[in-house]
C-alpha positions, 0 to 999 in steps of 0.5 A: 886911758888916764895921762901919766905923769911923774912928779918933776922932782922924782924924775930928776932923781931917775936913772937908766938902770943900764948906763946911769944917765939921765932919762926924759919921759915922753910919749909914744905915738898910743899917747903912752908915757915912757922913759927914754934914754937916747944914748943906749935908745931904750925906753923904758915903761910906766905902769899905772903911774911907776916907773919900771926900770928894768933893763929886761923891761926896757924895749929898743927904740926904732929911729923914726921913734928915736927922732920923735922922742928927742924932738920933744926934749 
């Protein structure tokens, strides 16, 4: 599966859909990438390199993934 990777200044300009802060992409434990927002713990996913920002699309993260993902911000 190909690494994704969102252009540094793109991602500056993405914003969770729900709450309109700032999102960090980071990867799951299947090597995936994500956008994630630990305020609400939602994570959002990327498809073939685009973001899909959708709160529909958006899965709840457990804790354990929660700390996973704030440790590598």
């Amino acid at each position: 599966m190909p690494e994704e990777t969102l252009d540094p200044t793109l991602l500056s300009l993405l914003a969770c859909p729900q709450d309109k802060g700032p999102l960090s992409l980071v990867r799951t434990q299947d090597g995936d990438s994500v956008l994630y927002n630990p305020r609400l713990r939602r994570a959002y996913p990327i498809d073939n390199g685009i973001p899909v920002l959708l709160i529909d699309e958006a899965r709840e993260v457990s804790e354990a993934e929660h700390e996973a993902y704030i440790a590598q911000g």
